[in-house]
VEXTOR-422903 format. One record per residue (C-alpha): residue in one letter; z, x, y. Coordinates in steps of 0.1 Angstrom, whole numbers, plus 5000, padded with zeros to 4 digits. Example, Ala and Ser with C-alpha at 12.3 -4.5 7.8 and 13.67 -1.06 7.14 Angstrom:
A507851234955
S507151374989
This chain:
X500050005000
X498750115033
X501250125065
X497950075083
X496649745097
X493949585078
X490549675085
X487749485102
X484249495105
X483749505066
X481449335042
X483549105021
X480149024999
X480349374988
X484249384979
X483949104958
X481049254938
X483549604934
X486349394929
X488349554953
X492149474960
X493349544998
X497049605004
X498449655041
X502049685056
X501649625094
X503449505124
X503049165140
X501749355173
X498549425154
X497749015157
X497548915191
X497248535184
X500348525163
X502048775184
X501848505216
X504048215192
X506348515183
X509948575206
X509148965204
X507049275184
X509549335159
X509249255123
X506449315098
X503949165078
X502549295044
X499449095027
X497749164995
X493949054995
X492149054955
X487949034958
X486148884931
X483748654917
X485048384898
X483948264862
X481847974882
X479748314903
X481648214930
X482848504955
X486648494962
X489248594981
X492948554968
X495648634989
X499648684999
X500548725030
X504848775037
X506148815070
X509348855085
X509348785124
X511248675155
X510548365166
X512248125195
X515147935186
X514847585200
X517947545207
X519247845226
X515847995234
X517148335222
X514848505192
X515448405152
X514248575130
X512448405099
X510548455069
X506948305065
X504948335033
X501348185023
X499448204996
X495448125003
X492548094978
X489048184997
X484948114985
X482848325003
X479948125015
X477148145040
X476147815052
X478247465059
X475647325033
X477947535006
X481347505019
X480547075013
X479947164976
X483147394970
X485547234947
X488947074969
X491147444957
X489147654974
X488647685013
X485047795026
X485248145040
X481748105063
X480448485070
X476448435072
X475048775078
X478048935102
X480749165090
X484148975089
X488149075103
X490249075079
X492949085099
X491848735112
X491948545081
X495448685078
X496348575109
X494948225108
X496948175072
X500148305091
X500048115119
X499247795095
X502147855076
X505047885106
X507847645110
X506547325137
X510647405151
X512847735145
X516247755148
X519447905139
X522347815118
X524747565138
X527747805134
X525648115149
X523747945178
X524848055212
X524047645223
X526547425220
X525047125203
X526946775200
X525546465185
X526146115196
X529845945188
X531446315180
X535346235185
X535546545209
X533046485234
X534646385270
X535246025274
X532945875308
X535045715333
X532945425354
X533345345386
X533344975392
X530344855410
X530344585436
X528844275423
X526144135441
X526743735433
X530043805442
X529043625473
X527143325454
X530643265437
X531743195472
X529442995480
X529942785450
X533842785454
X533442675489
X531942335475
């Protein structure tokens, strides 16, 4: 496994006819699109990538992508960090024509004739696979959070307010 981020620019057609296996331990810095739903840099992220064609001729890519991050706790808005993990199941194909004919387990890689980022399709499964809301633990979040009905929350005192039919009633006692 490289420490190296994963490379792009490269012929995936051609990997899955060597049957090549790609293995990268990176930082989250390396993936500017993930890196802008992140708290900070820190962390890392390791994927395994296996290129092959499948018993149906089909090109493949199989993958794991693991990640441990810093995202933003929504309650105290201070970083948490989390694990994310996805596993993804690619056919390589070159026209939409194709990816309608895939079977419903495998999602259409579309590369035509340009080179594809690798780094990309590992960033789009990460980003797919983070939590819709982050937080942390109730007993080690800075924000104080209190629920409806809790017996210790302060008790409001109202203020009466003057009543405006007080004059209608009287009015009506004056009758």
């Amino acid at each position: 496994m490289s420490n190296a981020p994963l490379p792009s620019q490269i012929d995936v057609r051609k990997l899955t006819v060597k049957g090549a296996e790609i293995s990268s331990n990176f930082s989250p810095a390396a993936m500017p699109r993930l890196m802008s739903l992140l708290a900070n840099d820190e962390g890392s992220i390791t994927a395994e990538l296996q290129f092959f064609i499948d018993e149906g001729r089909k090109r493949r890519i199989d993958g794991k992508v693991a990640a441990h991050v810093n995202v933003v706790c929504q309650r105290c808005l201070e970083p948490v960090a989390i694990d994310v993990a996805a596993e993804f199941t690619l056919a390589i194909v070159w026209t939409d024509d194709q990816a309608k004919q895939l079977p419903k387990n495998l999602d259409p890689l579309i590369v035509g004739e340009e080179l594809t980022d690798l780094a990309e399709i590992v960033e789009e499964e990460l980003i797919l696979s983070l939590p819709i809301v982050s937080y942390h633990e109730k007993d080690s979040c800075k924000q104080v959070t209190r629920s409806f009905g809790e017996a210790d929350a302060a008790p409001i005192k109202e203020e009466p307010k003057d009543n405006p039919f007080k004059v209608l009633e009287q009015l009506r006692s004056d009758k």
